[in-house]
matplotlib code that plots the C-alpha trace (Angstrom):
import matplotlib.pyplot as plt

x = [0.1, -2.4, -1.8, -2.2, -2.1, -1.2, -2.1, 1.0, 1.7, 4.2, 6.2, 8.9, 9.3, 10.2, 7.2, 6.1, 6.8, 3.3, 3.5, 6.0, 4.9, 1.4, 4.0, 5.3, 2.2, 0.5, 4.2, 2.2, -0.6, 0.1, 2.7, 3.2, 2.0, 2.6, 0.0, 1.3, -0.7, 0.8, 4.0, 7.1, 6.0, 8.6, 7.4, 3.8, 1.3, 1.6, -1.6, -1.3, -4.0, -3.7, -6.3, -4.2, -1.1, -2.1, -4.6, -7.8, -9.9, -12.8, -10.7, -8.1, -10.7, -11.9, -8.5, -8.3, -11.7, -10.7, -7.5, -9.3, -11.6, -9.2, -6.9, -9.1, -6.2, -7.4, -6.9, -6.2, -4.6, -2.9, -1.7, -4.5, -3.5, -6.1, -6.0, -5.2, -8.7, -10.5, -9.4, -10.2, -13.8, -14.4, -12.8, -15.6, -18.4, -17.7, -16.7, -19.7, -17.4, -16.5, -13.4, -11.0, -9.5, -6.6, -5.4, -2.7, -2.7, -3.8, -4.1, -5.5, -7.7, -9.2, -11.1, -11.2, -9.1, -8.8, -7.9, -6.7, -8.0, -7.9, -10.8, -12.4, -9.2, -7.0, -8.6, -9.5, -8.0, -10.9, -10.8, -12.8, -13.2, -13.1, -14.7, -15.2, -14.1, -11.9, -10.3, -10.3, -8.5, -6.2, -3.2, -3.3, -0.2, 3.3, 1.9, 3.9, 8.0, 8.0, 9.9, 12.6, 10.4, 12.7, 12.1, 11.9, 9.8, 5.9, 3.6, 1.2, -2.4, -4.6, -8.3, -11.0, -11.9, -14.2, -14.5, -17.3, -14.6, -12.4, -14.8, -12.9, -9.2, -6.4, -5.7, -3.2, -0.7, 0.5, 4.1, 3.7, 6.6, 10.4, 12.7, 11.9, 8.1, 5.8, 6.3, 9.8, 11.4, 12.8, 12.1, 8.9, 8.4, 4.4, 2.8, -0.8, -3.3, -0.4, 1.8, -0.9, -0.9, 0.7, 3.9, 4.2, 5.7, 8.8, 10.7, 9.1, 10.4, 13.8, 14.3, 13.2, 15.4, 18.4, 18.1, 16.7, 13.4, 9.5, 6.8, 3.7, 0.3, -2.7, -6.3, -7.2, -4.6, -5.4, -9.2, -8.1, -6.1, -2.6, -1.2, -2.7, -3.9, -1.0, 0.8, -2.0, -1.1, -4.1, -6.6, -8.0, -4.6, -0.9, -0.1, 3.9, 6.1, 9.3, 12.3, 11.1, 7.7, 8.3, 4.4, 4.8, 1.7, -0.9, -2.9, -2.6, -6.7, -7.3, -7.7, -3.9, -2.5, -3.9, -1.6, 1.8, 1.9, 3.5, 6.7, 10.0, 9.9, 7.9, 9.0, 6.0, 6.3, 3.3, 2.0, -0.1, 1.7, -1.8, -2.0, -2.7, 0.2, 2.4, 1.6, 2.0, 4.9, 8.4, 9.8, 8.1, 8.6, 6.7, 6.8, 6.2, 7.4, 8.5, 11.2, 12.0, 12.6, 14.5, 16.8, 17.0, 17.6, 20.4, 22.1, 21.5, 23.2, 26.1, 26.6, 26.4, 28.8, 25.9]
y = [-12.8, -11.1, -6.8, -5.5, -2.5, -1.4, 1.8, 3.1, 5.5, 8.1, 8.9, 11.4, 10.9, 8.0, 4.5, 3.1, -0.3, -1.4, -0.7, -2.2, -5.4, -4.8, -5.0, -8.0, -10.0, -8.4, -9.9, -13.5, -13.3, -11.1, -8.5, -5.3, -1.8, 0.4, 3.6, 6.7, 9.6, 13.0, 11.7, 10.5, 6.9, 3.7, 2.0, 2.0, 4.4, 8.4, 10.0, 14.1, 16.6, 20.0, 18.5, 15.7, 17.6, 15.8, 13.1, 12.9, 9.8, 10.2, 12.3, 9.7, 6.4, 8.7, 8.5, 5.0, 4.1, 6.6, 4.2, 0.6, 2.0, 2.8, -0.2, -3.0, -4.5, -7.9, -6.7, -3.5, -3.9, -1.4, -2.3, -2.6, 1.1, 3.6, 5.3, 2.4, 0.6, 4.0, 4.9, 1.2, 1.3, 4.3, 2.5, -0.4, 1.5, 3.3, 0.3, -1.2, -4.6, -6.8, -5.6, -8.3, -5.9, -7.6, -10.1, -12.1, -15.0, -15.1, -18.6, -18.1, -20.8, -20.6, -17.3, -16.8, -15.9, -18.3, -15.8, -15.9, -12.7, -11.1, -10.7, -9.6, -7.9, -10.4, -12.9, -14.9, -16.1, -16.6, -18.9, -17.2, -17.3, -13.3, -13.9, -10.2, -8.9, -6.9, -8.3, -5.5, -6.1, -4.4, -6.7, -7.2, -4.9, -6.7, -10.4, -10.4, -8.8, -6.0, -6.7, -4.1, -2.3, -1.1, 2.8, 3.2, 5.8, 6.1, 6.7, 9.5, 9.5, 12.7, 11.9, 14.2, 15.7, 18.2, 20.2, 17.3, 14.9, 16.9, 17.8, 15.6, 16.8, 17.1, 21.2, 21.6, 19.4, 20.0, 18.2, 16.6, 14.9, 14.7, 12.0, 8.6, 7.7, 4.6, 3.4, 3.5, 3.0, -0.1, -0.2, 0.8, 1.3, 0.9, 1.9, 0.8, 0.9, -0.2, 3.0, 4.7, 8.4, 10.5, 11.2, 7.6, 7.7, 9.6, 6.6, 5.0, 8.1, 8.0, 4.3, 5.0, 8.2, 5.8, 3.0, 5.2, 4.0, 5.5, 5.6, 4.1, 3.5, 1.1, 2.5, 3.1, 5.7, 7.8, 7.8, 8.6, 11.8, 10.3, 10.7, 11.8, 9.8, 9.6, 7.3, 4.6, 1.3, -1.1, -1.8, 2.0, 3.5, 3.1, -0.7, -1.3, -3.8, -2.9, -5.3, -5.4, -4.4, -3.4, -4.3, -1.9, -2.5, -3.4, -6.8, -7.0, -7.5, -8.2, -4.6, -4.0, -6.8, -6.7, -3.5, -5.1, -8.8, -8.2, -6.9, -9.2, -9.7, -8.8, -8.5, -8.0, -6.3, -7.0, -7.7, -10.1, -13.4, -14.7, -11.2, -12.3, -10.0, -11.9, -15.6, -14.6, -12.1, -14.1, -12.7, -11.6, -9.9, -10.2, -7.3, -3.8, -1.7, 1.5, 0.2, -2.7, 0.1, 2.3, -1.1, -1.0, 2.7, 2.7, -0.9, 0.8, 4.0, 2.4, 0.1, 3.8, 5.3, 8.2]
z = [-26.1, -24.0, -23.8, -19.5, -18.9, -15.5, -14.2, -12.4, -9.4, -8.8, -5.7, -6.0, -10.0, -9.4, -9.5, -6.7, -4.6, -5.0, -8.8, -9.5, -7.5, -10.2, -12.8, -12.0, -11.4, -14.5, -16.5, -15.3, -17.5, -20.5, -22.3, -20.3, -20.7, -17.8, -17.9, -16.2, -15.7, -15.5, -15.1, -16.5, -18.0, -17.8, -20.8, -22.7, -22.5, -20.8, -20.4, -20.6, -19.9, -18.1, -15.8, -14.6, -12.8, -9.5, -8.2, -10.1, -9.2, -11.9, -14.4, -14.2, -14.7, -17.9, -19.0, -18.6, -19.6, -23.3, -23.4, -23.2, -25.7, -28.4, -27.4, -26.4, -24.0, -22.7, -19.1, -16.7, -13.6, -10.6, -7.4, -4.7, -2.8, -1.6, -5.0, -7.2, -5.8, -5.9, -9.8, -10.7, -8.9, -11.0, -14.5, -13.5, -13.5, -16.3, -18.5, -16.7, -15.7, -12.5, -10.7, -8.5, -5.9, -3.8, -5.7, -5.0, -7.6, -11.4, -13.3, -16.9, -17.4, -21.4, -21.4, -17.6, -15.0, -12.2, -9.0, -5.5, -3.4, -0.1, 1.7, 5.2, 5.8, 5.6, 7.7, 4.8, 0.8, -1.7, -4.9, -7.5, -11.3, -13.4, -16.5, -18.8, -22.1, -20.5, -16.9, -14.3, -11.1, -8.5, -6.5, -2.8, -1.4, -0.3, -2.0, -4.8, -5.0, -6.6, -10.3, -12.2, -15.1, -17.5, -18.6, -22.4, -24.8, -23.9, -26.2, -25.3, -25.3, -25.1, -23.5, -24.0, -20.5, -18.9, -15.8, -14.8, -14.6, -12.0, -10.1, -7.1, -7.0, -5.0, -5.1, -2.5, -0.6, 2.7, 3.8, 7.5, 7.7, 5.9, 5.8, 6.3, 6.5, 7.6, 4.1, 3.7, 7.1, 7.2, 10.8, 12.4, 16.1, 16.6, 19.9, 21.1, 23.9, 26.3, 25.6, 28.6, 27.3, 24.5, 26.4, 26.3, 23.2, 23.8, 24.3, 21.1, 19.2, 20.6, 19.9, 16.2, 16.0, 17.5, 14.6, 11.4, 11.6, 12.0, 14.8, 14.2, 16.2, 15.8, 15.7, 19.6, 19.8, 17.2, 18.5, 21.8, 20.3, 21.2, 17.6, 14.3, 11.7, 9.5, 11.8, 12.2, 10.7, 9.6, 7.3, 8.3, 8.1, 5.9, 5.4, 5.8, 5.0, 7.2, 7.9, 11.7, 13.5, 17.2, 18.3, 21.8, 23.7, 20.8, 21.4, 17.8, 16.3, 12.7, 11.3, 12.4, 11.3, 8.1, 7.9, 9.2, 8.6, 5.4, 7.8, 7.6, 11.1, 14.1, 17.6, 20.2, 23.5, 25.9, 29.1, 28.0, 26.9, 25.1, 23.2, 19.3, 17.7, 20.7, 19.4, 15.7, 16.5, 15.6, 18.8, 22.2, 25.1, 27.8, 30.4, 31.2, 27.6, 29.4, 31.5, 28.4, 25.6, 27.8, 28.3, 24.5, 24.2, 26.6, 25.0, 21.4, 22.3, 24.1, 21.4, 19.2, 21.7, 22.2]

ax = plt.figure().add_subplot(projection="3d")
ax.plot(x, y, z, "-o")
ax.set_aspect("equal")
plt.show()
């Protein structure tokens, strides 16, 4: 049977969502080999260096490309993030090979890989054929459930690194936020254009304090200053997948949908009835939000006895 390896990410110790949804598809096509790079590995291959104690793009496609080399695995794979699509870019053009980024199906087909693939930012699926000695390719966030990995003994590999490689590194991390985040609330409370100014989203911020979940904001508010970037949701910004959306004002274009549509269920509050996140939202409401989320606050905290 075919070898995969899958480069894996870290959050807390602990792998990600995304990876482990990598894992799962990769378990489709071949035997398993998770990669994990200055971390605790779950089963395979752990990469050490002193040079890889935190994100490394180049340093860490070295690694990788040092690993292929030595183990000739019949594919590499890692889940289609910001940093799993950059580190795989940079594994390509060393290894000098195509890369599939956003995958969502694989059908080995002889030699080749018959694929499925996001494109245009989720406005369209594309059939295409991968044909390389070694397969390359990244899988589209939230297309796939993510799949148990059993942990068991890594072996380690050493690569042979120099200060060229790390020459693009993250040196110092600064905390913006504690608790539960855009990625793991399992509600999200998301204001847009139709929130009308920064103080706006006081009520979003109580509502999501009330129920345990996070505030986020598509694209237009960020460029207008309302809230930083960390809380944009969209193809430019963090991509969720929460058990409800609350769409508060946002007509809901491509770029932010991309971002949310993988969200259990969406509930879309707007003026405008004809808004597109309101005709693909599974619930609407059609009104004014200010005076419709205070209606929820105050029915959520009596229900809360607050």
């Amino acid at each position: 049977m075919s070898r995969v390896l899958v480069y894996i990410e870290h959050e807390d110790g602990l792998v990600t969502e995304t990876s482990l949804q990598a894992l799962n598809l990769a378990a489709a096509v071949g035997e398993v080999e998770a990669v994990s790079v200055g971390a605790p590995g779950v089963s395979g291959w752990q990469i050490e260096h002193p040079a890889l104690s935190d994100y490394a793009p180049a340093a860490i496609a070295e690694s990788l490309a040092q690993l292929v080399g030595a183990e000739l695995p019949a594919a590499v794979m890692a889940a289609g993030t910001e940093r799993g699509n950059e580190v795989m870019a940079h594994l390509a053009a060393l290894l000098d090979l195509p890369l599939a980024a956003n995958v969502t199906r694989i059908a080995p087909s002889g030699e080749d890989w018959k694929l499925t693939r996001v494109r245009w930012g989720g406005s369209l699926l594309e059939e295409c054929t991968l044909t390389a000695f070694v397969k390359l390719a990244t899988v589209a966030l939230h297309s796939v459930e993510a799949a148990p990995f059993g942990s068991a003994e890594a072996r380690t590999f050493t690569p042979d690194l120099t200060d060229a490689h790390t020459v693009t590194r993250v040196t110092e991390r600064v905390t913006l936020s504690e608790g539960i985040t855009l990625t793991t609330a399992p509600v999200v409370v998301s204001g847009g254009r139709g929130v009308g100014s920064p103080d706006g989203f006081a009520v979003l911020e109580e509502l999501a304090g009330l129920i345990g979940g996070a505030v986020g904001c598509s694209r237009v508010v960020t460029n207008s200053g309302w809230r930083p970037h960390s809380d944009q949701v969209g193809q430019t910004g963090t991509r969720v997948a929460p058990n409800l959306y609350i769409a508060c004002g946002i007509s809901g274009a491509i770029q932010h949908w991309v971002g949310m549509m993988a969200s259990k269920n969406v509930l879309a509050i707007n003026t405008d009835a004809e808004a597109p996140m309101v005709t693909k939202a599974d619930y609407a409401v059609i009104g004014d939000l200010h005076p419709i989320l205070n209606a929820i606050v105050a029915e959520v905290k009596r229900r809360k006895g607050v």
